[in-house]
C-alpha positions as CSV (number, residue, x, y, z in Angstrom):
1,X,47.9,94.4,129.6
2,X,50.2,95.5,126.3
3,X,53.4,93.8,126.2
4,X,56.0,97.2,126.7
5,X,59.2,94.5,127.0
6,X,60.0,95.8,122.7
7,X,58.3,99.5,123.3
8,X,61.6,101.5,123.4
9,X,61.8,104.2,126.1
10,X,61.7,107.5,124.6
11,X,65.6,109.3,124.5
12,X,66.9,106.7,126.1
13,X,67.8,103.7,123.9
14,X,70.5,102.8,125.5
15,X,68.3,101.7,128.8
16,X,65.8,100.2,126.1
17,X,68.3,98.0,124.7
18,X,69.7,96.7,128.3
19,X,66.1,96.3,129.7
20,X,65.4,94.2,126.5
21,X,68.4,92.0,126.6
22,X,67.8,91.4,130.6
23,X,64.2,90.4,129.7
24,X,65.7,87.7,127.3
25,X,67.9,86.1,129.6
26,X,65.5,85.8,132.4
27,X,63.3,83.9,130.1
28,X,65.9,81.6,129.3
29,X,67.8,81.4,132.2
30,X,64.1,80.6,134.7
31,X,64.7,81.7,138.2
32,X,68.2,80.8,138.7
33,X,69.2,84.6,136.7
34,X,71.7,85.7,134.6
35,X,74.9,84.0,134.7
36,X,78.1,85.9,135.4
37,X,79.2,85.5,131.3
38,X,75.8,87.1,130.8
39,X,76.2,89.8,133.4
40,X,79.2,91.1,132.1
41,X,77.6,91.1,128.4
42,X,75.2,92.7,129.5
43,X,76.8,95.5,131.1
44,X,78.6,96.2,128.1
45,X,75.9,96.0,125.7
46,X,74.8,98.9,128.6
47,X,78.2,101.1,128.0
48,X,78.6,100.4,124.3
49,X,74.5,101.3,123.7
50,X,75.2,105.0,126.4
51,X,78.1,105.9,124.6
52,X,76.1,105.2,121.8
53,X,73.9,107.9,122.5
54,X,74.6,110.2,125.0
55,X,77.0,112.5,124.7
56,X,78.1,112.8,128.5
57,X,79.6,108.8,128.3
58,X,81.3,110.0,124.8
59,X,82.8,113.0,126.8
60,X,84.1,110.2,130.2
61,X,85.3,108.4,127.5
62,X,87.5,111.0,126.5
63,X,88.4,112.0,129.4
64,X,89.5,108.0,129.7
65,X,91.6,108.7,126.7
66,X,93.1,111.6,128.1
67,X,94.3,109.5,131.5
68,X,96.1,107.0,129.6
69,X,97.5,109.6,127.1
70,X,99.1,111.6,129.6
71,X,100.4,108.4,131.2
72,X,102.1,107.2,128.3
73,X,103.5,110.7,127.4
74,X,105.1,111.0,130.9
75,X,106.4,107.7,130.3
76,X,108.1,108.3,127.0
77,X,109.6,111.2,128.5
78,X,111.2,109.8,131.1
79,X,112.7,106.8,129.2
80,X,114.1,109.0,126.5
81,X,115.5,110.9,129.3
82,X,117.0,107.7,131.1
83,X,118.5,106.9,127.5
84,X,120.2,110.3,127.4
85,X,121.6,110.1,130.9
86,X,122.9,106.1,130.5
87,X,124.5,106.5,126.9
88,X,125.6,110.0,127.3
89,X,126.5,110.1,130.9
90,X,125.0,113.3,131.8
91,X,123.8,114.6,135.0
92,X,119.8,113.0,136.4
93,X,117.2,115.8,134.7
94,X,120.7,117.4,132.3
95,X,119.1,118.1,128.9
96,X,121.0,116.6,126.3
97,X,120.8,119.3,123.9
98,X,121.9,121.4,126.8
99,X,125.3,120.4,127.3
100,X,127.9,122.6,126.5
101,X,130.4,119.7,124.8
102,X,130.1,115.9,124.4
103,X,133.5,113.2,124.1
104,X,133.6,112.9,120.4
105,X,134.1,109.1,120.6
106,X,131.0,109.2,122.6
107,X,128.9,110.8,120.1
108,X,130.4,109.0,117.0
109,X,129.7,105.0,119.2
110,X,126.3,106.0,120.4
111,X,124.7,107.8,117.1
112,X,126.2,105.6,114.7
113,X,125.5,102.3,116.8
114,X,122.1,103.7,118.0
115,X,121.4,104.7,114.1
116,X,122.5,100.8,113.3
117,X,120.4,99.4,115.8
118,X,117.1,101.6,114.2
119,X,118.4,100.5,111.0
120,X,118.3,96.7,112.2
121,X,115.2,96.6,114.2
122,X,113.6,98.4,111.2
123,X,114.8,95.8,109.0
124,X,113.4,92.9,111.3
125,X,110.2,94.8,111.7
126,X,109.1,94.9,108.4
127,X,110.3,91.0,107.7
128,X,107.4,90.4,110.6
129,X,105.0,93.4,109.8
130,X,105.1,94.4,107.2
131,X,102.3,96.7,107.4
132,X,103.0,100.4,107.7
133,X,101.4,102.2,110.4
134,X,99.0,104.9,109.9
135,X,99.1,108.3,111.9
136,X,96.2,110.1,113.3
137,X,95.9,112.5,110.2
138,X,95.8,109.6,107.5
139,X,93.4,107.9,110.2
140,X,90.5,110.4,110.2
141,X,91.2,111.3,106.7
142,X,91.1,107.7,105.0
143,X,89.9,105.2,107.2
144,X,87.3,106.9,109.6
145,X,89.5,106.7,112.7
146,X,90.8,102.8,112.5
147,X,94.6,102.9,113.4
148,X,96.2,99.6,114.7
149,X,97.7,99.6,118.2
150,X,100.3,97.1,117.7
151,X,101.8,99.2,114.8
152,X,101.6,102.3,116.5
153,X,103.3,100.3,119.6
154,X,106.3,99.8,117.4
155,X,106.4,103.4,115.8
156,X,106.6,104.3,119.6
157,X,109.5,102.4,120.2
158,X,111.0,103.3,116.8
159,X,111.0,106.9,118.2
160,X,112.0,106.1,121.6
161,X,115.4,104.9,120.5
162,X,115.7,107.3,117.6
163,X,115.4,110.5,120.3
164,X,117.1,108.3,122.8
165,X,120.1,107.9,120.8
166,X,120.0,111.7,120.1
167,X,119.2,111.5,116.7
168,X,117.6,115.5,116.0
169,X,114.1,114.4,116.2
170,X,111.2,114.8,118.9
171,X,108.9,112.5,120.5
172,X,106.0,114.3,120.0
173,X,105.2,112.0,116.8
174,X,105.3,108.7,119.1
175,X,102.7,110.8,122.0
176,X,100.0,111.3,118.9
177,X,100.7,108.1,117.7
178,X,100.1,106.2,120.7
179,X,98.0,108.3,122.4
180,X,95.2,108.4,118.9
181,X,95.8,104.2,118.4
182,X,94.8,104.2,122.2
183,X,91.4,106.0,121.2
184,X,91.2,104.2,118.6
185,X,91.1,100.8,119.7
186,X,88.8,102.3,122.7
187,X,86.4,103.2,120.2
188,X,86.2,99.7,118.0
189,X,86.2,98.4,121.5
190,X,82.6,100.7,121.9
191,X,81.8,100.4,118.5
192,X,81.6,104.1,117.8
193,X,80.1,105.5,114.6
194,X,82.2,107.0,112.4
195,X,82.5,110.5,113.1
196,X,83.0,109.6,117.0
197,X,85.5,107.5,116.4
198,X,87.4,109.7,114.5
199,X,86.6,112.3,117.4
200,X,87.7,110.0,120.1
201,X,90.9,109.4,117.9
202,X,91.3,113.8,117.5
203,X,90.8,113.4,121.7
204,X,93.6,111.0,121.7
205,X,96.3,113.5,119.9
206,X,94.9,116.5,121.9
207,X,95.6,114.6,125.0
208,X,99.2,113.7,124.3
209,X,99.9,117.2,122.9
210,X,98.7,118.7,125.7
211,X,100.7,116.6,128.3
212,X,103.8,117.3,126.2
213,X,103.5,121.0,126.2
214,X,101.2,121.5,129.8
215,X,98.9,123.7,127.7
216,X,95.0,122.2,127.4
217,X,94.2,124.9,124.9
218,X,97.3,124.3,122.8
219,X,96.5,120.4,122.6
220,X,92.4,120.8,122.1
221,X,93.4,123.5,119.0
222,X,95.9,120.9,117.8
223,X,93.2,118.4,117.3
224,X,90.4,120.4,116.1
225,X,92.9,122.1,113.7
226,X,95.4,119.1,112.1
227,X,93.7,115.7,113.2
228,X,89.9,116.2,113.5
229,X,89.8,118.6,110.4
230,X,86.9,121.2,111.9
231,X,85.8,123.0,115.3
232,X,82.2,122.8,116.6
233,X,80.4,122.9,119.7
234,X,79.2,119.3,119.4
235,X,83.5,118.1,120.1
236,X,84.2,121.0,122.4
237,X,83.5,119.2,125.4
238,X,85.0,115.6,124.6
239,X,88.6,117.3,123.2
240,X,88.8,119.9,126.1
241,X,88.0,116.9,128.2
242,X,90.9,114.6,127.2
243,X,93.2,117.6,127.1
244,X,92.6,118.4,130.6
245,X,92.8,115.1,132.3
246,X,96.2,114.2,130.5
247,X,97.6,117.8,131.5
248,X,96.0,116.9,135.6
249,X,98.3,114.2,135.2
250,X,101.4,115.6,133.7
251,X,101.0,117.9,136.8
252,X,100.4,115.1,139.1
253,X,103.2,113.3,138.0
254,X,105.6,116.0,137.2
255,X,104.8,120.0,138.8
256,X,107.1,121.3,136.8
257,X,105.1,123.7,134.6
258,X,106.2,124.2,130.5
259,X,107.2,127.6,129.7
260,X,109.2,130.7,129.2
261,X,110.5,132.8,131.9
262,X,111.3,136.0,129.6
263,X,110.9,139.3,130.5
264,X,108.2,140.3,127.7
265,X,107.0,144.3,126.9
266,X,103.9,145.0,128.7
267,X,102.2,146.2,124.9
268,X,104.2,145.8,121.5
269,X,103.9,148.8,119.2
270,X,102.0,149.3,115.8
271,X,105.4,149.6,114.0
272,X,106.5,146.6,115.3
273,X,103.8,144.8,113.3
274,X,105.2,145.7,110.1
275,X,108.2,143.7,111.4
276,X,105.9,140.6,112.8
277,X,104.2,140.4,109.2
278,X,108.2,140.6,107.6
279,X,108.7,137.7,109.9
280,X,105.7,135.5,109.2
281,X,106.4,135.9,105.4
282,X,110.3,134.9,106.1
283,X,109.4,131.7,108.3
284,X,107.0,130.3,105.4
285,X,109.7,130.4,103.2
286,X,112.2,128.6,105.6
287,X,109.8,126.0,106.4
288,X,109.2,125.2,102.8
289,X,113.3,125.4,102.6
290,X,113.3,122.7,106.1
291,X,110.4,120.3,104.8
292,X,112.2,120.3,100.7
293,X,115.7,120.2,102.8
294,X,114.3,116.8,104.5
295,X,112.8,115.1,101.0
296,X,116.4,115.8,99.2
297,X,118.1,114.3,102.2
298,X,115.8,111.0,101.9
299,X,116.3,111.3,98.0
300,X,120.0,111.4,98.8
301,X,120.1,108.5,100.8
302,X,118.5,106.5,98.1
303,X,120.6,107.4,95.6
304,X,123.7,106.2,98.0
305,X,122.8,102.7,96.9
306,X,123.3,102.0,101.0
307,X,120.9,99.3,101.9
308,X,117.8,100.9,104.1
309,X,119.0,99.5,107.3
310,X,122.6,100.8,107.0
311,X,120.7,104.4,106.2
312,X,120.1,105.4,110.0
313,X,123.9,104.5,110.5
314,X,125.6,106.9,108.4
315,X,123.1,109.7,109.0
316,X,124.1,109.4,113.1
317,X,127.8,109.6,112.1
318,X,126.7,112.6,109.8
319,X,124.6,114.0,113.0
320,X,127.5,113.6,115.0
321,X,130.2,115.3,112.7
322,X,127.7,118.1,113.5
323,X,127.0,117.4,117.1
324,X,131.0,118.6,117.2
325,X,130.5,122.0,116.5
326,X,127.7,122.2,119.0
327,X,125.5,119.6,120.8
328,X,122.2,121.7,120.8
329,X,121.5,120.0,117.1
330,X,121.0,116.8,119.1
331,X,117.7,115.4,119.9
332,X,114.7,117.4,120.1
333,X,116.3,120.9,121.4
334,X,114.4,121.7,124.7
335,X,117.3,122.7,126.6
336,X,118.9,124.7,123.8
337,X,115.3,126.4,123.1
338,X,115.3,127.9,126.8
339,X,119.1,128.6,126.8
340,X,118.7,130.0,123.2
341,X,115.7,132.5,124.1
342,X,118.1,134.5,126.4
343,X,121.8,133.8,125.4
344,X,122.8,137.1,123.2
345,X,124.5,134.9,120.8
346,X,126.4,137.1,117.6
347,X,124.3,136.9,114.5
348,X,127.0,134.5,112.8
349,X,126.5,132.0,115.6
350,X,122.5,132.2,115.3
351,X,122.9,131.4,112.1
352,X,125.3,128.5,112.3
353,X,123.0,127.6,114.8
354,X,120.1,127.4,112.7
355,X,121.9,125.7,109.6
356,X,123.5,123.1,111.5
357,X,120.1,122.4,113.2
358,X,117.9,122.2,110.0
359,X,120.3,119.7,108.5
360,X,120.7,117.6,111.4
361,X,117.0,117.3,111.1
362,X,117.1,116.6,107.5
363,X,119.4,114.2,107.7
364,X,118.1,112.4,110.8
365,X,114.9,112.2,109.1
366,X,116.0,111.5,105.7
367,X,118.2,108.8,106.7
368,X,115.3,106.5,108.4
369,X,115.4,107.7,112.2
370,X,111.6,108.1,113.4
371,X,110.1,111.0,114.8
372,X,109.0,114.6,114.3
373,X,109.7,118.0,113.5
374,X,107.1,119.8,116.1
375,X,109.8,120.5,118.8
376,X,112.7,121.3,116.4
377,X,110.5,124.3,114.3
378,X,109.8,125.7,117.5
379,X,113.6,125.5,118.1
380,X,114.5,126.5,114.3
381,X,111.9,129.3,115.0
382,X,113.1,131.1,117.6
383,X,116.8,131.1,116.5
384,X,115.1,132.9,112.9
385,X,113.2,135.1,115.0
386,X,116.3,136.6,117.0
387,X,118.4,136.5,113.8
388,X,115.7,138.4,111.9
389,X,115.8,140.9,114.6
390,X,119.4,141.5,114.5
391,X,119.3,141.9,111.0
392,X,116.3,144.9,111.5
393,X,118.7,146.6,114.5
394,X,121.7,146.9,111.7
395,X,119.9,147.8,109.1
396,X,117.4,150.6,111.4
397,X,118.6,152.5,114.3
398,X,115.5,154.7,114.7
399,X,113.7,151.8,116.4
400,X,114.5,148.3,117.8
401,X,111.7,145.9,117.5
402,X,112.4,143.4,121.0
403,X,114.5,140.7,120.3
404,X,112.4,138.1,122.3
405,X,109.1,139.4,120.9
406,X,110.6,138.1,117.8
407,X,112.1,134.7,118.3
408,X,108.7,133.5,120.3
409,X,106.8,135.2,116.9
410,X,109.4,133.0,114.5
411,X,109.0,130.2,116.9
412,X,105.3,130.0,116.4
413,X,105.2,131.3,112.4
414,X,107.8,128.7,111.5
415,X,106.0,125.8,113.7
416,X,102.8,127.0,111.1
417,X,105.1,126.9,108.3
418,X,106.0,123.1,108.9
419,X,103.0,121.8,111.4
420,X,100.3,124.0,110.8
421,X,97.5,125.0,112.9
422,X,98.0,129.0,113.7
423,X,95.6,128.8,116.6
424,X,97.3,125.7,118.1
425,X,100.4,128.2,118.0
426,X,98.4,130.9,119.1
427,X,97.5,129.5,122.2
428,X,100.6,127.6,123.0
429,X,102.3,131.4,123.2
430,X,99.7,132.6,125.5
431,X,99.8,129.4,127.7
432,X,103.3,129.2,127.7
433,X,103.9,133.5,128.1
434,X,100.7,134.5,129.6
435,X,101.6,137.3,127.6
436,X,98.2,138.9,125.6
437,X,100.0,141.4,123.0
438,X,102.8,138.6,122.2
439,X,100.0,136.2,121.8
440,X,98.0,138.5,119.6
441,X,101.6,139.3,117.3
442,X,102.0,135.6,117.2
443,X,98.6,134.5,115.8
444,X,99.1,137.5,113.2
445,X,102.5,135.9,112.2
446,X,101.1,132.6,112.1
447,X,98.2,133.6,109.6
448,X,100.7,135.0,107.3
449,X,102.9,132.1,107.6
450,X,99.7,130.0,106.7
451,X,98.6,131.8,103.9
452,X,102.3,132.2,102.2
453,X,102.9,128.5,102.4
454,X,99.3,127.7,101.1
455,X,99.7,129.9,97.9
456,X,103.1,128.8,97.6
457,X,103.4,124.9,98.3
458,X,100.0,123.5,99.4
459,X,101.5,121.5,102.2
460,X,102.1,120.9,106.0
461,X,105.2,118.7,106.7
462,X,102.8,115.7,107.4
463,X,100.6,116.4,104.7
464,X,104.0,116.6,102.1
465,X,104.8,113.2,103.6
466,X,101.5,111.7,102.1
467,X,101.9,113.6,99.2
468,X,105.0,112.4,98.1
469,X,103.6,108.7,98.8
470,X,100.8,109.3,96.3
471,X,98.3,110.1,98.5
472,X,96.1,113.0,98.1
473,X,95.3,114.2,101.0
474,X,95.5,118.1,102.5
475,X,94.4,117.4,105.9
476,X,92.2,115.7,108.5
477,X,89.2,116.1,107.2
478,X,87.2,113.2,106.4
479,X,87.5,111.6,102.7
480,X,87.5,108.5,103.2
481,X,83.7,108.0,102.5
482,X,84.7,108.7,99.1
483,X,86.7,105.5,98.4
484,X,83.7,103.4,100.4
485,X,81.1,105.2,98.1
486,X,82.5,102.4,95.3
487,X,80.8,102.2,91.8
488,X,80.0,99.0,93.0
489,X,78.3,100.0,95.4
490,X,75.9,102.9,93.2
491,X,75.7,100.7,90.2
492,X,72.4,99.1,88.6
493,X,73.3,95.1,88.4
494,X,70.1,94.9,85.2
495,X,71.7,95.7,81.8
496,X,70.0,95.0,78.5
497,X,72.4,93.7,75.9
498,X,73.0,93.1,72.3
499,X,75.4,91.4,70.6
500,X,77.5,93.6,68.2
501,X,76.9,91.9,64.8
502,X,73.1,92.7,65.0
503,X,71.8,95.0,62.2
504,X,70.0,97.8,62.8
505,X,66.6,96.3,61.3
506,X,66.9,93.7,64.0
507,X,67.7,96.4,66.4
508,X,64.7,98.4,66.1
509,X,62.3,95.7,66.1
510,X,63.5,94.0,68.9
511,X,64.0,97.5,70.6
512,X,61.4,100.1,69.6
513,X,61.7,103.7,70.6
514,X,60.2,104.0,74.4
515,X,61.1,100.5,75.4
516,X,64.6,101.9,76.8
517,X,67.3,104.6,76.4
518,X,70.4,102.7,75.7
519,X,71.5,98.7,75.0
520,X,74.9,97.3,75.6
521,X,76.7,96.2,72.4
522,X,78.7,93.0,73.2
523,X,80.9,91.0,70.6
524,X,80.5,87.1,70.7
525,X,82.7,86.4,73.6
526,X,80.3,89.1,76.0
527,X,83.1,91.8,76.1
528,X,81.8,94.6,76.0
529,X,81.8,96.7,72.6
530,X,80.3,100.6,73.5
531,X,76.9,101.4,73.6
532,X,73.5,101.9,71.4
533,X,71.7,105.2,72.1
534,X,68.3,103.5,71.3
535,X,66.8,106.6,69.6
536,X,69.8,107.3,67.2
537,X,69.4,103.8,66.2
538,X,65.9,104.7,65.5
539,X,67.1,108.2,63.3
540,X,65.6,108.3,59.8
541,X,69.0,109.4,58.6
542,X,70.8,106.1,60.0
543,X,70.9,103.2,57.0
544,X,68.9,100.2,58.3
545,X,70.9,97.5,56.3
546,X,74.1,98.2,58.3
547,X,75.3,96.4,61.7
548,X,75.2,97.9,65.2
549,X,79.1,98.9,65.1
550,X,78.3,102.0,62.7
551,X,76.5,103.6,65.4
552,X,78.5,102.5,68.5
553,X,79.8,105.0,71.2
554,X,81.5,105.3,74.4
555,X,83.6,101.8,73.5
556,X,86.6,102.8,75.3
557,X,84.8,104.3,78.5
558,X,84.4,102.1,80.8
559,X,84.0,102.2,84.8
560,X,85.1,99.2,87.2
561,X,83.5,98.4,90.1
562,X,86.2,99.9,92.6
563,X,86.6,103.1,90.9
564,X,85.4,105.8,93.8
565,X,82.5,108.2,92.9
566,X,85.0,110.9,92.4
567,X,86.7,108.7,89.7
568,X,83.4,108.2,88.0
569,X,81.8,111.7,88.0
570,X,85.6,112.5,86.3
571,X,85.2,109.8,83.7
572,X,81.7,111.2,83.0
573,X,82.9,114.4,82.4
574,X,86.0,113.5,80.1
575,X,83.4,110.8,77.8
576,X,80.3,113.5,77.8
577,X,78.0,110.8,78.3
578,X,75.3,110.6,80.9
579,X,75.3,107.0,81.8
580,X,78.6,104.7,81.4
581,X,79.0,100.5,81.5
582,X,80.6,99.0,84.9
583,X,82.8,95.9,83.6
584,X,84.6,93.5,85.5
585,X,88.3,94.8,84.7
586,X,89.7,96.5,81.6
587,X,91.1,93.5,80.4
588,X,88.1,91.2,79.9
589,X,85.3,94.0,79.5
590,X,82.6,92.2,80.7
591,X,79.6,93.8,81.4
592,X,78.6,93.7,85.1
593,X,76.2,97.2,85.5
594,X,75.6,100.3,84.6
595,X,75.6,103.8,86.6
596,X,73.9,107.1,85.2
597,X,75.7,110.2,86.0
598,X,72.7,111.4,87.8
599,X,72.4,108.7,90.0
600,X,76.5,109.2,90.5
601,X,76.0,113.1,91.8
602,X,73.0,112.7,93.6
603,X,75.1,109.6,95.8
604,X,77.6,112.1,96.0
605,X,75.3,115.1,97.1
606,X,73.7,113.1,99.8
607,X,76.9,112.4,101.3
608,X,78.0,115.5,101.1
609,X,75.3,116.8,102.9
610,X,75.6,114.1,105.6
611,X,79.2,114.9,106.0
612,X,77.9,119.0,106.7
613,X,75.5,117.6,109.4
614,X,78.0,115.6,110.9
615,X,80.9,118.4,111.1
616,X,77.9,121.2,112.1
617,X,76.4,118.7,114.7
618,X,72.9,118.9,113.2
């Protein structure tokens, strides 16, 4: 009888692999079984080999991901709340930003303490990690999906007491931090391939989303559109997945449902769209305004000479100077959204309103406190939506475009503006309104806000954060394989060299035409010199009593070994040669390889291609 123990099992690997391994420990282990070590080792060699390869145990596993997601947004919520409550002695369930006036000795103690005691813990932080953390976009951009827990643990806490102290940020920063590190870990845990690890780390930001806002559609978008980098069928399933679970337990935990209880018009008219496109124009240019308004604060700050931990200090006492003219500019601006969406305030107040909110955010930000800008651009939205209507009622009294029609439409544009994703905004106005015409306004809105600030600056507030770190990178999608596709990697190790004082004679009888293309000139230390194109040395024109060094080229193009293909196929272009020298470092120019531009493209083609495959689920 054929041995079938090594015959895999058609389509199912996974069962191959388990069979294989259980085979192997009954032979060593004789009658007395498995022990329970090798029970348990093999049961996970039997979930790591099914998630492997099915894509139902990819999509549980999201749904996993989801569960502790929602979990850990619900608890975030609740102890920012608690801090609220303790520090500012409001009312159980009061909304911070919803109070109507705060003891200014209370605000002053608690933002400028609680801004000293983010400025300290930062300060102790980095003397015992020093690492800094990586967030979900950077994750699945650079490093195929690998964040670190433990950092994204502390970035957590950095925004817990940064929102908790009322500094004008959100927490929706900390929920995609710790909800994608969560995936993340699950997936080295599993050890995923690339492109479902960064998947599962996309499920782990949709998840959180979605539990923050109670909108499943709102949190998949969000993923597919700012952390995974592209939509197809193949992560439908595993992002819906996550998203739903966290939001069943956001409504286990907490019924109340997310949303606006407005009286919206049953259908908007066609004129109105020539103020919804006004709009979306208008909030791309304020959210360029917000995200510069938030660099020149941090700029600020480090021209103040202040050390960085005193930074978070002064910019509470600054948040509180504004927090006296009204408390809505503190912390994320929930409660002053839904108050604000119905409260006919004069068009001098909106826009008080809307300055003094913007720069508290700028200056919480600038000045070290952690967190994000998601909740406050909706916030900042609406009040330029229902200041950009009262501006169209003065100036036209044929026709009034609907006041809230316009702040949710500014609320979503100037969320694009600053987040991105105009189909994430799309659908968290049709989750949150139910409302079909508003929803179809707001996703017009939103794709003129995208285009403007695309033409016009490039960036997404995250995205602007990387780039003003040096990093190049314009969103989620994957591009990291380009810095692991090394020239150390592609290069050929055999080089053929001459030293540089050789004459040409010598040359061509020691390398005759047909023998090789090119030879490596090196002096008499071995660094290298440039190269000898083996049939110009062989050119009836070229005076055979001279040395090598008359005929040299490409002597001051080089590559090294970690330059990335992208850095290569550059450096080929700028010397105009077809095949360049790899050398240990610039410095000591010896000659370690060699790479041909052809060789370079075609690396870079193939990958290419497999990235397409991946993102099309081929």
């Amino acid at each position: 009888m054929a041995d079938t123990t090594s015959a895999p099992l058609p389509g199912r690997p996974g069962r191959w692999r388990a069979r294989l391994f259980l085979a192997r420990v009954a032979e060593s282990g004789g009658a007395s079984g498995p022990t329970l070590h090798e029970r348990l080792h093999l049961v996970a060699v039997k979930l790591r080999a099914l998630v492997r390869t099915d894509e139902i145990w990819l999509v549980l596993l999201a749904a996993i991901v989801g569960l502790a997601a929602g979990i850990c947004v619900i608890a975030m919520g609740l102890a920012a709340q608690e801090m609220h409550e303790i520090l500012y002695g409001l009312p159980p369930h009061q909304r911070l930003s919803g109070e109507a006036v705060i003891a200014p000795a209370r605000l002053f103690l608690v933002l400028g303490g609680g801004g000293l005691a983010v400025g300290l813990a930062g300060l102790a932080i980095m003397r015992w990690r020093p690492t800094r953390a990586i967030d979900p976009i950077e994750a699945n951009a650079l490093y195929g999906g690998r964040m670190s827990l433990y950092d994204s643990i502390i970035v957590v806490l950095q925004t817990l007491l940064s929102n908790g102290v009322g500094a004008s940020v959100g927490l929706e920063a900390g929920y995609t931090q710790i909800g994608s590190a969560l995936a993340s870990k699950l997936g080295e845990k599993f050890r995923l391939r690339r492109n479902d690890q960064r998947l599962l780390v996309g499920c782990g930001a949709a998840a959180a989303i979605a539990a923050a806002f109670n909108a499943p559609l709102t949190g998949a978008f969000y993923a597919f559109e700012l952390v995974i980098g592209t939509y197809s069928l193949a992560t439908l399933a595993p992002v819906l997945a996550a998203a739903i679970v966290a939001v069943l337990v956001t409504r286990l935990v907490s019924p109340e449902l997310y949303g606006f209880d407005i009286l919206l018009p049953d259908k908007i008219p066609p004129v109105d769209y020539l103020a919804v496109l006004g709009l979306g124009i208008v909030a791309a240019l304020a959210g360029i305004a917000i995200m510069h308004g938030v660099t020149l604060a941090e700029r600020g700050f480090r021209a103040s000479r202040l050390p960085p931990w005193l930074r978070p200090a002064v910019g509470g006492l600054a948040v509180a100077a504004l927090a006296l003219v009204t408390p809505q500019v503190l912390s994320a601006g929930h409660a002053a959204l839904a108050i604000g969406l119905d409260r006919p305030y004069p068009l001098h107040q909106i826009a008080l309103l809307f300055l003094l909110k913007a720069a508290a955010s700028a200056i919480s930000l600038g000045s070290g406190f952690r967190g994000g800008l998601f909740f406050a651009s909706l916030f900042l939205g609406t009040l330029l939506g229902k200041l950009f209507a009262g501006v169209l009622a003065m100036v036209s009294t044929v026709h009034a475009v609907s006041g809230a029609v316009l702040a949710l439409v500014g609320m979503s544009a100037l969320a694009v503006a600053i987040v991105g994703g105009p189909l994430t905004m799309g659908f968290l106005a049709l989750e949150s309104t139910g409302s079909l015409p508003l929803t179809v306004a707001v996703l017009l809105a939103a794709l003129v806000a995208s285009i403007t600030v695309r033409r016009t600056f490039g960036y997404s507030f995250a995205t602007w954060r990387f780039h003003l770190r040096g990093e190049a990178i314009r969103g989620a999608v994957d591009v990291g394989w380009m810095r692991d596709l090394t020239v150390s990697r592609m290069m050929r190790r055999e080089v053929r060299t001459v030293r540089s004082d050789t004459g040409i004679a010598a040359f061509r009888r020691d390398f005759p035409l047909g023998v090789t293309s090119r030879v490596v000139a090196v002096d008499a230390a071995g660094r290298y010199v440039g190269v000898v194109l083996v049939p110009e040395a062989h050119a009836p024109d070229v005076d055979e009593t001279a040395a090598l060094p008359t005929i040299l080229r490409y002597a001051d193009a080089m590559l090294t070994p970690r330059m990335t293909v992208k850095d290569a196929i550059a450096l080929f272009e700028r010397a105009e040669s077809d095949a360049l020298v790899v050398v240990d470092n610039p410095d000591s120019r010896r000659v370690i390889g060699l790479l041909t531009e052809a060789h370079a493209l075609r690396r870079y083609s193939e990958e290419l291609d497999r990235r397409r495959r991946d993102l099309s689920g081929e």
